[in-house]
VOTORBA-533257 format. One record per residue (C-alpha): chain; residue in one letter; x, y, z. Coordinates in nm, 2 decimals. Layout:
<sites>
A/a/X/Y/Z
...
</sites>
This chain:
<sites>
A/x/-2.42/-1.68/3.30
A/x/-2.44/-2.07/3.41
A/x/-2.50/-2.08/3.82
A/x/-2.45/-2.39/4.01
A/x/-2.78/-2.43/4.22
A/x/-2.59/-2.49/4.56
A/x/-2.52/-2.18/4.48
A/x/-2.88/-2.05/4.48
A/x/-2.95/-1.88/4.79
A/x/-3.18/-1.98/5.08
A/x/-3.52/-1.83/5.09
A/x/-3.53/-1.89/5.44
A/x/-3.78/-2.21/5.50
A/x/-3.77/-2.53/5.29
A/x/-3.85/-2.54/4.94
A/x/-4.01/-2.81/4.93
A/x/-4.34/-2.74/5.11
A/x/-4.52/-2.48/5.04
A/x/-4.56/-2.19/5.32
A/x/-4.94/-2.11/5.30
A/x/-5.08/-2.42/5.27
A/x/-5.43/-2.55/5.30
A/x/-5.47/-2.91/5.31
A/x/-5.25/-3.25/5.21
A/x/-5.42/-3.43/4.89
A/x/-5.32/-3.65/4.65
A/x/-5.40/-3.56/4.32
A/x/-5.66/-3.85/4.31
A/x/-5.86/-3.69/4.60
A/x/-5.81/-3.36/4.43
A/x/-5.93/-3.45/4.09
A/x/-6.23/-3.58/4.28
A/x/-6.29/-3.27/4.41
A/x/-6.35/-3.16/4.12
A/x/-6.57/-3.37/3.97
A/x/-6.82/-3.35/4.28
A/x/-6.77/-2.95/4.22
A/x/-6.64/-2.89/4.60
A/x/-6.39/-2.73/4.39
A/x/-6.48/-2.50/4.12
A/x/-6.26/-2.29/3.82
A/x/-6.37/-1.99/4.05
A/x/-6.12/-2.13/4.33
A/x/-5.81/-1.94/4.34
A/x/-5.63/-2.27/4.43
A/x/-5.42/-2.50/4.29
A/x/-5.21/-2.89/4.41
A/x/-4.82/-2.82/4.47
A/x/-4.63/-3.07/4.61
A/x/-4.96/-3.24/4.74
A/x/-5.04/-2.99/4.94
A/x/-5.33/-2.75/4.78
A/x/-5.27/-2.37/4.80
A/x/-5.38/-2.04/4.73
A/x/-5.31/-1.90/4.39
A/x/-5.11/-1.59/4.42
A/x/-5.34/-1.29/4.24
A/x/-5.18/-1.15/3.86
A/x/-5.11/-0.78/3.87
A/x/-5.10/-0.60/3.52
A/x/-4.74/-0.66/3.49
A/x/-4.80/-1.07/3.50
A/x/-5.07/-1.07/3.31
A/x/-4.90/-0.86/3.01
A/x/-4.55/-1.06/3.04
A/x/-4.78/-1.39/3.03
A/x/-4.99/-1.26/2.71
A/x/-4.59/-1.17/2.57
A/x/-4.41/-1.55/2.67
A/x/-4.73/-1.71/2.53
A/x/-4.69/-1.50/2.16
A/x/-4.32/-1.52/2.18
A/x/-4.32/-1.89/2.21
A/x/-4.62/-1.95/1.95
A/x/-4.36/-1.77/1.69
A/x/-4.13/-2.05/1.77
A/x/-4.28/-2.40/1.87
A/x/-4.24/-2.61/1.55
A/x/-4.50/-2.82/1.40
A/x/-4.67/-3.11/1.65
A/x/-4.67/-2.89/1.95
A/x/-4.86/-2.64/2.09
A/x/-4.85/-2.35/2.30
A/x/-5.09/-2.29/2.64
A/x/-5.15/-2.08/2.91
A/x/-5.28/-2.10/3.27
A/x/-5.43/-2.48/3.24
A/x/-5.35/-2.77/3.45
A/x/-5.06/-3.03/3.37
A/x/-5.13/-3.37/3.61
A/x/-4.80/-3.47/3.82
A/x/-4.75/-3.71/3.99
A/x/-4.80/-3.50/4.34
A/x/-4.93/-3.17/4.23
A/x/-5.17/-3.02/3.93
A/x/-4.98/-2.67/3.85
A/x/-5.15/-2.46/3.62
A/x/-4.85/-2.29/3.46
A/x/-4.84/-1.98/3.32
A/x/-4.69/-2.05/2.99
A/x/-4.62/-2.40/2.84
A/x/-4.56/-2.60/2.51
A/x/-4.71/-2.90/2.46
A/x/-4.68/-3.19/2.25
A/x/-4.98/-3.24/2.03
A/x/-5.29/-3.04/1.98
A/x/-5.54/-2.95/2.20
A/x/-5.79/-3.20/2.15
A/x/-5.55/-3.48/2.25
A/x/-5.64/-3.39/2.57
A/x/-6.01/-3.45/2.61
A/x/-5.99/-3.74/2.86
A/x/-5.70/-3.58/3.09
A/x/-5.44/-3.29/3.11
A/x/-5.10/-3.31/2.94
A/x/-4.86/-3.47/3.18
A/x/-4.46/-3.40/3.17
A/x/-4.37/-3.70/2.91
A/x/-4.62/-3.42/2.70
A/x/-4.48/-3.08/2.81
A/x/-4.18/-2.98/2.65
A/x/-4.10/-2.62/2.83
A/x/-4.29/-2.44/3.11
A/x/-4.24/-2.08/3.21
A/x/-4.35/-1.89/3.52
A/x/-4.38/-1.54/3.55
A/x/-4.28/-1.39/3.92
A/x/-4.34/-1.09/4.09
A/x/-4.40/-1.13/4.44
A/x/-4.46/-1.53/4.34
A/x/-4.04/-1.53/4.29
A/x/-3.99/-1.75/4.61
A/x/-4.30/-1.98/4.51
A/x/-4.17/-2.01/4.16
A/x/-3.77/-2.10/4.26
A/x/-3.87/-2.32/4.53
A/x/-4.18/-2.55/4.53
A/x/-4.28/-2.52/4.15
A/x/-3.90/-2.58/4.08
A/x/-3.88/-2.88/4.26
A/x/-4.16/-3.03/4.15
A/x/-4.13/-2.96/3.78
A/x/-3.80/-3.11/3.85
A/x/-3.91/-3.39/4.03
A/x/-4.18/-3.48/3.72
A/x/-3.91/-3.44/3.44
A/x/-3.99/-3.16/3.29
A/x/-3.65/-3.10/3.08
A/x/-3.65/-2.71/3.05
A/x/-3.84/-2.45/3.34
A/x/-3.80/-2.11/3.25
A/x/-3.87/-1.80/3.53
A/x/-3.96/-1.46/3.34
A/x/-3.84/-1.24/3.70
A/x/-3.99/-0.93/3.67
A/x/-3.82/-0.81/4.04
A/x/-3.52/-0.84/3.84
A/x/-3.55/-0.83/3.44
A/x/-3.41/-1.14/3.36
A/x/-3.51/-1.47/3.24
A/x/-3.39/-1.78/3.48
A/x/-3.37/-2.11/3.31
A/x/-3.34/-2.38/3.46
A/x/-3.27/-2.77/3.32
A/x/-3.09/-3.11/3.31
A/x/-3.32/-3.27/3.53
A/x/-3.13/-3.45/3.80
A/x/-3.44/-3.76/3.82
A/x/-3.75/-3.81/4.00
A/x/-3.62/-3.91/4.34
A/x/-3.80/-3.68/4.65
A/x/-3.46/-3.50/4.63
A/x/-3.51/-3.41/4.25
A/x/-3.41/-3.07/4.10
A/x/-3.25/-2.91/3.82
A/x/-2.85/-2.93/3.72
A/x/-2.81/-2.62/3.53
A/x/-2.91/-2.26/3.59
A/x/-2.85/-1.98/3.31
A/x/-2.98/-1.64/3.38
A/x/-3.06/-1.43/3.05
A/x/-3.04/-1.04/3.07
A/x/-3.17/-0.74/2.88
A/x/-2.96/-0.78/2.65
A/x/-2.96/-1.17/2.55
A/x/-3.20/-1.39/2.37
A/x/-3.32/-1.74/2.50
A/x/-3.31/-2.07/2.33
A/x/-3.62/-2.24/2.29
A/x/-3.54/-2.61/2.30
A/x/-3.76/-2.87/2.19
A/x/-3.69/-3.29/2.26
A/x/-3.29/-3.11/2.31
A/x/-3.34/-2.92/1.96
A/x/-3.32/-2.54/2.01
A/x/-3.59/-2.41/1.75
A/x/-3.56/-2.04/1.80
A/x/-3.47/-1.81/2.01
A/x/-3.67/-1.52/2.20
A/x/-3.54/-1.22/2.30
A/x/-3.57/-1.10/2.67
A/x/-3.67/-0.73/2.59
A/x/-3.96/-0.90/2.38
A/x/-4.10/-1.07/2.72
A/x/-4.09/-0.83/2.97
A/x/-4.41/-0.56/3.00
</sites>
């Protein structure tokens, strides 16, 4: 089922700005808080939007569909690209750590920086109670960086939202297209607009 995203409805507060905040940085001021170790891999925070937040805590449930996306996708992603999970992609305004991505490459073409969207080829999020997160801020700003496919694995609901055809990378970026893929569909995995395979929702949920 294709939706229009004017259809989408309102979670109430703007998505563009996240709702439990902690600061404004730039990603330059936030990569330097790294390297002088104010900020640590034990921080349950990551840069959205340049604003840095909390991290929202994994239940069992997000931690098995991640394991699940990340082995589903590794079945499919076709020679030069990779698949990781939970590490940083630099944009321009924020430093997500994803749950699920494939990335162009191998891993050690990225020992001097993180991949950035001209390198990322599909990211999925898994939601639970980080639905309204993962729809709003995270959607915008994959949107805003180009990223040409965003997939949500909803758990609330049991279906896969995907979400692509970039609009741009004005402020007022975000995604043309939404399909939503129930229990009883496969998704496409494309590639550079190549579908290489397809996974099947049942085989991504916990």
């Amino acid at each position: 089922m294709s939706i229009s995203l004017s259809q989408t409805p309102s979670e109430g507060r703007s998505p563009g700005k996240p709702d439990d905040f902690i600061w404004r940085l730039s990603v330059g001021q936030y990569h330097e808080m790294i390297r002088t170790g104010i900020l640590t891999a034990d921080d349950p925070v990551e840069l959205l939007a340049g604003w840095l937040v909390y991290k929202m805590p994994k239940n069992p449930p997000h931690r098995i569909a991640t394991r699940l996306a990340q082995q589903a996708l590794e079945a499919v992603a076709p020679a030069g690209w990779y698949v990781d999970a939970q590490e940083p992609i630099t944009l321009n305004d924020s430093e997500p750590e994803p749950d699920v991505m494939i990335v162009r490459g191998e891993t050690r073409d990225y020992r001097d920086r993180h991949p950035g969207p001209e390198d990322v080829a599909l990211i999925v999020e898994v939601a639970d109670s980080t639905l309204e997160r993962d729809r709003g801020v995270k959607r915008l700003a994959y949107a805003r960086a180009g990223i040409p496919v965003y997939w949500i694995i909803n758990l609330l609901e049991r279906i896969v939202e995907v979400y692509c055809e970039p609009s741009g990378m004005a402020e007022d970026a975000d995604y043309t297209l939404r399909r939503d893929y129930g229990l009883a569909d496969s998704v496409p995995v494309m590639i550079d607009g190549i579908e290489t395979g397809r996974v099947a929702v049942l085989d991504l949920l916990p």
